[in-house]
DRENPA-3360 file (N, C-alpha, C; in nm, 2 decimals, always signed):
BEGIN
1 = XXXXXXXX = -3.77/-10.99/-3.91/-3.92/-11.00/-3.92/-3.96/-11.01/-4.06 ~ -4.04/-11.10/-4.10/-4.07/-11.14/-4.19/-4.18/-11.00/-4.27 ~ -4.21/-10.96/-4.39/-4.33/-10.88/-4.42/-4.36/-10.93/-4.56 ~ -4.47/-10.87/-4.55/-4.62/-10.88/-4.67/-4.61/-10.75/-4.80 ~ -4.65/-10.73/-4.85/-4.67/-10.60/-4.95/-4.82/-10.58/-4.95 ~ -4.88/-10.47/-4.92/-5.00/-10.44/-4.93/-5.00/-10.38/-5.13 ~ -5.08/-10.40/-5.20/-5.07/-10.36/-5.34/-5.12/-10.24/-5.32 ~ -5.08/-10.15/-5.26/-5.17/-10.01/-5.32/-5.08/-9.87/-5.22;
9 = XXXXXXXX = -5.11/-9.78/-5.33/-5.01/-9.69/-5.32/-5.08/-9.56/-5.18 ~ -5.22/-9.61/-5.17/-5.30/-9.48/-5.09/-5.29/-9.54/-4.97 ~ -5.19/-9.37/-4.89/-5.14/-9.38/-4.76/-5.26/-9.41/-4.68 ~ -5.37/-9.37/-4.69/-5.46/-9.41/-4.60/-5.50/-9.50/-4.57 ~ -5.53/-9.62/-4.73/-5.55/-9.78/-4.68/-5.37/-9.83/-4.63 ~ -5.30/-9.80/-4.65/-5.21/-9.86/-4.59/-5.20/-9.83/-4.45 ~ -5.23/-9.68/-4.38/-5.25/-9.72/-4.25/-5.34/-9.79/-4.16 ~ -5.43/-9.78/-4.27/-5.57/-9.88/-4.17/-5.52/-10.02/-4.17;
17 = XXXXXXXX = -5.47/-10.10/-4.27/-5.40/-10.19/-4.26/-5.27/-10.20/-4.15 ~ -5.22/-10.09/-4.16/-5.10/-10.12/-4.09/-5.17/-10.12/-3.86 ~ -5.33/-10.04/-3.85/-5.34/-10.05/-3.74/-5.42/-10.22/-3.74 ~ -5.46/-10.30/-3.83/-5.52/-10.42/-3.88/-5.41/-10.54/-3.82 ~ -5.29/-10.51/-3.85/-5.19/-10.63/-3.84/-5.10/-10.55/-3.67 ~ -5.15/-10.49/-3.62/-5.10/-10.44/-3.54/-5.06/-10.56/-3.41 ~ -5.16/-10.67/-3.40/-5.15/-10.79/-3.34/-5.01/-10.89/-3.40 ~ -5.00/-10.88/-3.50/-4.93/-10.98/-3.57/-4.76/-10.97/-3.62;
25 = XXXXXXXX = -4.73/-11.08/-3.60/-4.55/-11.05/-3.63/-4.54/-11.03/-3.76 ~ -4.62/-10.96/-3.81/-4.53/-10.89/-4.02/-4.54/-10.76/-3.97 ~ -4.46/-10.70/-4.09/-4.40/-10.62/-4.11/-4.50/-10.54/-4.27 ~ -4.58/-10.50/-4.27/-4.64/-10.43/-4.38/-4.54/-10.34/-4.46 ~ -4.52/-10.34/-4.56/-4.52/-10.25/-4.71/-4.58/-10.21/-4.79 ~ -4.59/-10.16/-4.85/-4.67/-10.11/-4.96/-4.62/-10.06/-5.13 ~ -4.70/-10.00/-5.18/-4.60/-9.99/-5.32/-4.54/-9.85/-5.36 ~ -4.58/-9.77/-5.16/-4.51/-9.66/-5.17/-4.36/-9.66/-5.16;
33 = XXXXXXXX = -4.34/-9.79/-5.07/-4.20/-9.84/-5.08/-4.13/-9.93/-5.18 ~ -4.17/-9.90/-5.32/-4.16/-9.97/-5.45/-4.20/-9.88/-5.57 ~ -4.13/-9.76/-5.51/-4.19/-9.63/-5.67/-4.13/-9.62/-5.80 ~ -4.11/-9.80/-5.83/-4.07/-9.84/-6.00/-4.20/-9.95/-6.02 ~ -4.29/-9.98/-5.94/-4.42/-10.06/-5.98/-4.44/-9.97/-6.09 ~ -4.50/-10.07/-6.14/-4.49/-10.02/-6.30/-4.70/-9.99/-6.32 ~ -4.78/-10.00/-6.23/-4.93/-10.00/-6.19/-5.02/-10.11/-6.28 ~ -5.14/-10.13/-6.21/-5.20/-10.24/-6.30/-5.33/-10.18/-6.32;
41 = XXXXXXXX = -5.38/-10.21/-6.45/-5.49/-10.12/-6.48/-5.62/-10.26/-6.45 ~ -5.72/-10.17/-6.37/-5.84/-10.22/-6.31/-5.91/-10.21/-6.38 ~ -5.93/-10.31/-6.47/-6.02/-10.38/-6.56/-6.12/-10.47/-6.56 ~ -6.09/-10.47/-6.44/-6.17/-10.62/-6.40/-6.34/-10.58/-6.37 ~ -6.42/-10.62/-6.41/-6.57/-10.60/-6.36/-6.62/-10.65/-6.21 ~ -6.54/-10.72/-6.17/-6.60/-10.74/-6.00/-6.48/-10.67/-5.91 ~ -6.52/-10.66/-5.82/-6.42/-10.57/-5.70/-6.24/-10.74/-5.65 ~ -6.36/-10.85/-5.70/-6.23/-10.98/-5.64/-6.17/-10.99/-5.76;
49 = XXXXXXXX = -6.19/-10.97/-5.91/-6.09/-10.99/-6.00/-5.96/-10.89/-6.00 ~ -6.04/-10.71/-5.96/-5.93/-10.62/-5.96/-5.85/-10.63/-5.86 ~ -5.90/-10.71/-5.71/-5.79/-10.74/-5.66/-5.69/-10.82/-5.68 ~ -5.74/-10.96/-5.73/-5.63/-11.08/-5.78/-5.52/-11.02/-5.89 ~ -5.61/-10.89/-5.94/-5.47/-10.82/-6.06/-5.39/-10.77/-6.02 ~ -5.43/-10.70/-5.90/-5.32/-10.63/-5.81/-5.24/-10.68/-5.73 ~ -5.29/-10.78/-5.68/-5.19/-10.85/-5.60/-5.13/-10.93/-5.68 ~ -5.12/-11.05/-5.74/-5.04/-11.07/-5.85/-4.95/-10.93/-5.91;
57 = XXXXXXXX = -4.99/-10.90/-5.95/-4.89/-10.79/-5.98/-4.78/-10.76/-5.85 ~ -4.82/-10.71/-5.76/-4.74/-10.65/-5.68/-4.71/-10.79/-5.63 ~ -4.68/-10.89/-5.64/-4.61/-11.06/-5.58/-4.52/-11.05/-5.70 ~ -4.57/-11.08/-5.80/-4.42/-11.08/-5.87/-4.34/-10.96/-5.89 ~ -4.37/-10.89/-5.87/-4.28/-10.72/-5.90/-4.20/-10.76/-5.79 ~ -4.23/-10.74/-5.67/-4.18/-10.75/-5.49/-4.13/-10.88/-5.48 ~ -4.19/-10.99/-5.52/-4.09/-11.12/-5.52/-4.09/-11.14/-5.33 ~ -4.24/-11.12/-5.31/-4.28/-11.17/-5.17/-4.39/-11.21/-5.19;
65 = XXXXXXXX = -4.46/-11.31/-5.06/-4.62/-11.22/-5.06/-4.66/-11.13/-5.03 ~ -4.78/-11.13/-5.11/-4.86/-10.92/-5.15/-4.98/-10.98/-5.12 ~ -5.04/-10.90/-5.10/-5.27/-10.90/-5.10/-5.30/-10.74/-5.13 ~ -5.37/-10.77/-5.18/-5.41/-10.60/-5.27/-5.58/-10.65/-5.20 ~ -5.68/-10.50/-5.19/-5.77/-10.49/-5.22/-5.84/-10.42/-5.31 ~ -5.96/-10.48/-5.31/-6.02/-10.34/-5.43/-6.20/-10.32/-5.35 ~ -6.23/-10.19/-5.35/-6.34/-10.16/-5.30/-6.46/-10.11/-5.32 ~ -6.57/-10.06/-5.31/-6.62/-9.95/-5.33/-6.77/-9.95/-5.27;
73 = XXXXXXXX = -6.86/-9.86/-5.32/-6.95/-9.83/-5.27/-7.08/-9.85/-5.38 ~ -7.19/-9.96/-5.34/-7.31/-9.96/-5.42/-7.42/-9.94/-5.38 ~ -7.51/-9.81/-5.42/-7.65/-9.78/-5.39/-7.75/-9.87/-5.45 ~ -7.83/-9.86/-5.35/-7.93/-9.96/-5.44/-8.04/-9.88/-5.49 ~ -8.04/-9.71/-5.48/-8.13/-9.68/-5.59/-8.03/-9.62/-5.73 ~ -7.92/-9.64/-5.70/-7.81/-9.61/-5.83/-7.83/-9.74/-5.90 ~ -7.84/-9.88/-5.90/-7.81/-9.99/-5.92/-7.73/-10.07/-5.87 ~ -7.65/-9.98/-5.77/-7.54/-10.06/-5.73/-7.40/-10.00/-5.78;
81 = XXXXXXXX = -7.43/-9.87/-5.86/-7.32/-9.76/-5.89/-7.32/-9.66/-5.71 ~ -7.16/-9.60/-5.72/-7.11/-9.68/-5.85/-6.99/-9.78/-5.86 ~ -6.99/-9.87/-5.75/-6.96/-10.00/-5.77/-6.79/-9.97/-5.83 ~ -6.75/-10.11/-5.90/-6.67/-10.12/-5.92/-6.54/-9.99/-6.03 ~ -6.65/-9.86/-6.03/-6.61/-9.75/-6.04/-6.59/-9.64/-5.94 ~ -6.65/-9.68/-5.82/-6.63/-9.60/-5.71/-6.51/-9.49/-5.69 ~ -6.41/-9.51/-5.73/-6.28/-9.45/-5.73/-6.27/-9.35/-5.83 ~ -6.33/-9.39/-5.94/-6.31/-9.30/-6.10/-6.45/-9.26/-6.11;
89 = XXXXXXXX = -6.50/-9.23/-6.01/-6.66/-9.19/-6.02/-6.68/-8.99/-6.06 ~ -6.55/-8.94/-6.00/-6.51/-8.78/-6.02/-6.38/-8.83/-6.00 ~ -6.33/-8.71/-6.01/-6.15/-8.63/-6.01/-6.12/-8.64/-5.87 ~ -6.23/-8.58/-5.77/-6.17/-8.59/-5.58/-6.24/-8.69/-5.53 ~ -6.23/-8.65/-5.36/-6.35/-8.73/-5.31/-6.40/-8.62/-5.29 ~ -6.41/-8.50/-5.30/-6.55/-8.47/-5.25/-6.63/-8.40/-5.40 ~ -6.59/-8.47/-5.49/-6.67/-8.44/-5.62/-6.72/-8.56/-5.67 ~ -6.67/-8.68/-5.61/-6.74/-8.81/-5.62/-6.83/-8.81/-5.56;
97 = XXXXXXXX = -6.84/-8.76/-5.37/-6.96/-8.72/-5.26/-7.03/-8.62/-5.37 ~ -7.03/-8.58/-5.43/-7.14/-8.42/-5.49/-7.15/-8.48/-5.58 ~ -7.11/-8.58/-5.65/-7.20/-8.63/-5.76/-7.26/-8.73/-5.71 ~ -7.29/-8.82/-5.62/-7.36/-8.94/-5.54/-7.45/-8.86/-5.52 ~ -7.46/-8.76/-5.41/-7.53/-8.73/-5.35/-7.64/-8.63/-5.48 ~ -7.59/-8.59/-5.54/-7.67/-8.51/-5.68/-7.75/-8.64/-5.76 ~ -7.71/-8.73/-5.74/-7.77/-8.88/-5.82/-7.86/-8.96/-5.72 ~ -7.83/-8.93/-5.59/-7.97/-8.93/-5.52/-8.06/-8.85/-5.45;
105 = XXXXXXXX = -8.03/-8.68/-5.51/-8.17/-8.60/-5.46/-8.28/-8.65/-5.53 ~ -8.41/-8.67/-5.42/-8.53/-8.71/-5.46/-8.55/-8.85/-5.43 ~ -8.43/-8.93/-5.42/-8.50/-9.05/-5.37/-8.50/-9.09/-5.24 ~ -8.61/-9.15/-5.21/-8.65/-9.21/-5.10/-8.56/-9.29/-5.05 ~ -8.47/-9.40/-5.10/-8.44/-9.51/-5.11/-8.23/-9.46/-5.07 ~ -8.23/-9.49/-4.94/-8.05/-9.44/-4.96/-8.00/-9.53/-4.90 ~ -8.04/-9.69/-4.91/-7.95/-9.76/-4.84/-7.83/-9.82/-4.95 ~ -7.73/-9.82/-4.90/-7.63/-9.88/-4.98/-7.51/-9.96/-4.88;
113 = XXXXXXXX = -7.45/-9.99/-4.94/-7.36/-10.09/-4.87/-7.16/-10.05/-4.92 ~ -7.09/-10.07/-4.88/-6.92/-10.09/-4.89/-6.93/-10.20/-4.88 ~ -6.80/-10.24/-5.00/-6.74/-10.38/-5.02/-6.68/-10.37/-5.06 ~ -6.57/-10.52/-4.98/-6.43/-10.47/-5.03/-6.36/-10.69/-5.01 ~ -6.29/-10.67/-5.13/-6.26/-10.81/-5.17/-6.09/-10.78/-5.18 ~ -6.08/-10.93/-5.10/-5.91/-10.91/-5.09/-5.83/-11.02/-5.16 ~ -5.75/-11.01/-5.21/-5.68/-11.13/-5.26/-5.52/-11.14/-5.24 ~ -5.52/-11.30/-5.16/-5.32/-11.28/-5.17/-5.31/-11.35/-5.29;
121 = XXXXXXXX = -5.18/-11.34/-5.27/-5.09/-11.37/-5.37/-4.97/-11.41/-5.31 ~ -4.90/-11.52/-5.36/-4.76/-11.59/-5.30/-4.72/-11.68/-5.37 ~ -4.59/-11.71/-5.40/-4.50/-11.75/-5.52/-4.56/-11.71/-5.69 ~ -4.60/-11.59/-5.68/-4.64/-11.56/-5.85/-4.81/-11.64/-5.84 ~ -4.87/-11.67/-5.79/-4.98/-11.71/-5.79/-5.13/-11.61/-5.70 ~ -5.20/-11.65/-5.76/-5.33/-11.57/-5.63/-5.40/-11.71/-5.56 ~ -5.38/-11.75/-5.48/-5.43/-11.83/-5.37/-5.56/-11.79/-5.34 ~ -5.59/-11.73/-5.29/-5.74/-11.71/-5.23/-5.77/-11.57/-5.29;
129 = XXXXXXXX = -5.93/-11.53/-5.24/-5.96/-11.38/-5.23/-6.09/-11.41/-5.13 ~ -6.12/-11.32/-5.04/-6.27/-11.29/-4.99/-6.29/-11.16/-4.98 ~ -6.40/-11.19/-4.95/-6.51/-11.02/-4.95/-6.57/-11.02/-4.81 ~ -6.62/-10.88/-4.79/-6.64/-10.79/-4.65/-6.77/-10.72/-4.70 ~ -6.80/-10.68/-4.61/-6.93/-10.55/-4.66/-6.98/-10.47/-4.54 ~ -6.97/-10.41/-4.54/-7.07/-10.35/-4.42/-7.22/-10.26/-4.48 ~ -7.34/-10.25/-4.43/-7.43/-10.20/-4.48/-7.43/-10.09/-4.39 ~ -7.56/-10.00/-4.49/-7.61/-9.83/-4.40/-7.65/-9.78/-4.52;
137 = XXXXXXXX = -7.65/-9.66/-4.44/-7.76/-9.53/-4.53/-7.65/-9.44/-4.58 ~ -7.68/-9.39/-4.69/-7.62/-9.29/-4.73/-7.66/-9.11/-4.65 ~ -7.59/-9.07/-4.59/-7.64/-8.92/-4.54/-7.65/-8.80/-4.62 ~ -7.77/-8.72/-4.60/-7.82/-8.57/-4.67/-7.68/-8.48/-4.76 ~ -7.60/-8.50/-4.63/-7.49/-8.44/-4.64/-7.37/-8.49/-4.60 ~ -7.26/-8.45/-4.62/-7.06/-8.51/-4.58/-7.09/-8.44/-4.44 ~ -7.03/-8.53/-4.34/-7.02/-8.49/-4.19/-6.93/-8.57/-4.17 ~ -6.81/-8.54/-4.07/-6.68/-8.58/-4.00/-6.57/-8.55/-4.12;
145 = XXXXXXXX = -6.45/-8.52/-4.03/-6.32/-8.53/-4.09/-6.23/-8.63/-4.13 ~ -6.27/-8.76/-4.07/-6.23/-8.91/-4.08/-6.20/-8.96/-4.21 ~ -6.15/-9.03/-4.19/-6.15/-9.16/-4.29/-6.14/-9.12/-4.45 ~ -6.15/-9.15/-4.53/-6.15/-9.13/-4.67/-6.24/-9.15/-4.76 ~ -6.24/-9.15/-4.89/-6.37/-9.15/-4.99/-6.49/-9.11/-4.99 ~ -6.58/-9.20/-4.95/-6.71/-9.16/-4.94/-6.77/-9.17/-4.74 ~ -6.65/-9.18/-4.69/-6.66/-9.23/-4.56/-6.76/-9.07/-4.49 ~ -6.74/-8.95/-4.57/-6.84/-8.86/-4.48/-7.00/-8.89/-4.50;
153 = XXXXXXXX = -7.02/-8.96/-4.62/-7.19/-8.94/-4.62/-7.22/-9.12/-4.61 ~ -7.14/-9.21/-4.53/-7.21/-9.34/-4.53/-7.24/-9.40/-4.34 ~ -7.36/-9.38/-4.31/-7.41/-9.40/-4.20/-7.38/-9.58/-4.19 ~ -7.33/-9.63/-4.13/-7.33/-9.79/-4.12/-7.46/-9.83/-4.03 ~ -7.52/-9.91/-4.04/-7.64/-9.98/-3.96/-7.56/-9.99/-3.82 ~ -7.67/-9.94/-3.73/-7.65/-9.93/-3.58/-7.61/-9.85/-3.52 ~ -7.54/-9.73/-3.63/-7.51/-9.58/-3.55/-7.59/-9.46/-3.63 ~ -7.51/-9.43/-3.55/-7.57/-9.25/-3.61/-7.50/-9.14/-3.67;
161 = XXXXXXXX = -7.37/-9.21/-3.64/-7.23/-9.10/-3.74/-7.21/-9.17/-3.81 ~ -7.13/-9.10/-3.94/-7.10/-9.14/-4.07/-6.94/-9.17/-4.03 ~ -6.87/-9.27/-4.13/-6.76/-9.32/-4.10/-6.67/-9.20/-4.12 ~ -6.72/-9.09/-4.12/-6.67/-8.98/-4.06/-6.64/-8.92/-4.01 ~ -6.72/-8.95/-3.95/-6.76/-8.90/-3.78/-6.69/-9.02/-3.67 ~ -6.62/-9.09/-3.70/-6.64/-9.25/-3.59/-6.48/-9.26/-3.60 ~ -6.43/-9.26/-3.48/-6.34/-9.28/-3.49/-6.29/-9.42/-3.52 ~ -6.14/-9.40/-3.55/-6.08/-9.54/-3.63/-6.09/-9.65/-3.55;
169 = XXXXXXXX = -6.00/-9.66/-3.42/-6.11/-9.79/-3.35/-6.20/-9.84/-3.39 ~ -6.34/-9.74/-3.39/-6.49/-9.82/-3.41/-6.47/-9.88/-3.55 ~ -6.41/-9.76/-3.63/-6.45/-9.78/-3.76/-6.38/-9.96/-3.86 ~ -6.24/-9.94/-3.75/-6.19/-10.03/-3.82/-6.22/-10.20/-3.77 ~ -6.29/-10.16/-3.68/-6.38/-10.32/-3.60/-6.51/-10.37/-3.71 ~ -6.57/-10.24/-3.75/-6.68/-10.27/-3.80/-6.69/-10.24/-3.96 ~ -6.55/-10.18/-4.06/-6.59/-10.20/-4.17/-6.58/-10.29/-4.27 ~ -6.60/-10.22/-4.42/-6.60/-10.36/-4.51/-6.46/-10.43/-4.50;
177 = XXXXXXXX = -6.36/-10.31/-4.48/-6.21/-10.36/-4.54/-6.19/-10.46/-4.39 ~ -6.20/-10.44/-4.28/-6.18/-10.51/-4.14/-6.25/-10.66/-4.16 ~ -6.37/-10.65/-4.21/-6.43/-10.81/-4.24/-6.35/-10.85/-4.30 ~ -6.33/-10.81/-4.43/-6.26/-10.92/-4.55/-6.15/-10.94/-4.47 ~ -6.04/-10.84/-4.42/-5.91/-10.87/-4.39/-5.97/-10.96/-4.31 ~ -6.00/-10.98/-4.17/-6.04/-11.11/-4.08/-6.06/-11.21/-4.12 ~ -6.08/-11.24/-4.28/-6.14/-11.38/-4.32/-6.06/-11.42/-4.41 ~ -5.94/-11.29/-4.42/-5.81/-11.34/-4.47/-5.71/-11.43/-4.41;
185 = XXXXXXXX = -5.68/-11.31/-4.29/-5.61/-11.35/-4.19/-5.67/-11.51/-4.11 ~ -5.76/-11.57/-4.10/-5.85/-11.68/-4.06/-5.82/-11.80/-4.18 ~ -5.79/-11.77/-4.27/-5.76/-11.83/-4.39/-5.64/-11.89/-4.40 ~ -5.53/-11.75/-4.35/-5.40/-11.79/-4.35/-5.33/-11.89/-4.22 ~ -5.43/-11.85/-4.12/-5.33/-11.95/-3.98/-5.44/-12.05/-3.95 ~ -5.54/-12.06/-4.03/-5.61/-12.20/-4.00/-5.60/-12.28/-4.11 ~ -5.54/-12.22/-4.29/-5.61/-12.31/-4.36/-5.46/-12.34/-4.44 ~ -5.40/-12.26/-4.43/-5.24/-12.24/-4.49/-5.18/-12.22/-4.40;
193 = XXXXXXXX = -5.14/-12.27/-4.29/-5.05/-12.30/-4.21/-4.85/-12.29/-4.28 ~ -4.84/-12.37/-4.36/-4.77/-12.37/-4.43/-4.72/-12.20/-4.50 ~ -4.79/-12.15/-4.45/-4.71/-12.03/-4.54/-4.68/-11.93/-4.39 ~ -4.68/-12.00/-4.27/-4.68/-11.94/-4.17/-4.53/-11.84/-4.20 ~ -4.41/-11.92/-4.22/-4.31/-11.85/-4.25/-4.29/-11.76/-4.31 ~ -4.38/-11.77/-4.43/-4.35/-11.64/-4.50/-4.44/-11.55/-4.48 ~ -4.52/-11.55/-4.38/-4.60/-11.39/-4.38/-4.53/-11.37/-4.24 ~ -4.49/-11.49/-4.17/-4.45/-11.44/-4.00/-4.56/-11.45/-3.90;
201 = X = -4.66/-11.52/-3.94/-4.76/-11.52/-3.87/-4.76/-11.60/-3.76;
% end
């Protein structure tokens, strides 16, 4: 069976991914199965440039095809923080949630949105990247055990639990990372055929 490298070392996006390709003949990796990656520093000011660094990176290290993504979360009464810091916003996740939510007592305004931009990479090159988003409210407070990051305080449009609360099924039909992957995956067996072999698709 043919496999992919996912660029990123957090067990949790690798499982969401790994329940993502659950349809499909590859074989997922990651760079937890590669603990001499040497890491690539996320420099990039949009969420689609830090991914084309990371996937590039992890294609030529691995000497397969890789797709990395990069993600995060933008308020629209923060500006849109904090965005392509989302990650390095505190030390945990729930000091990144306690400083969000400390940065919006008092406002009115808590709609914000996840996005998430993916990019492959194959023969040392980055071929494509697309983006996902899902929108919603930010909640008062962190509710559910689920999911990761900021997933306890973000209400998505049309429900009423936080992707905390919702299990992975729903969650992974309706988030940011589920869009972008779908318009990856849509990319690769309708528009690059030709690389059918090497992803196994």
């Amino acid at each position: 069976m043919a496999y992919i490298v996912v660029a990123t070392g957090n067990a949790h996006k690798v499982e969401e991914y790994r329940k993502l390709l659950a349809d499909q003949k590859v074989e997922l990796k990651s760079l937890l199965d590669y603990p001499g990656f040497p890491g690539v520093e996320e420099d990039g000011t949009t969420f689609r440039e830090n991914a084309a660094k990371k996937a590039l990176a992890a294609c030529r290290y691995c000497d397969v095809p890789a797709f990395a993504d990069d993600s995060g979360l933008e308020v629209e009464a923060l500006d849109g923080a904090p965005g392509v810091y989302s990650a390095r916003y505190a030390a945990t996740d729930p000091e990144r949630i306690a400083r969000l939510l400390g940065e919006l007592e008092g406002k009115e305004n808590r709609r914000a949105r996840f996005v998430c931009a993916i990019a492959i990479a194959v023969n040392g090159e980055v071929i494509e990247t697309f983006e996902g988003e899902v929108r919603g409210v930010i909640a008062a407070a962190p509710r559910g055990e689920h999911g990761f990051g900021y997933d306890p305080v973000f209400i998505p449009d049309g429900y009423d639990q936080t992707f905390g609360e919702l299990d992975s099924e729903t969650k992974n039909k309706i988030s940011h990372r589920a869009n972008a992957f779908a318009r990856a995956m849509e990319f690769v067996e309708e528009e690059m055929s030709v690389l059918d072999d090497d992803f196994g698709i």
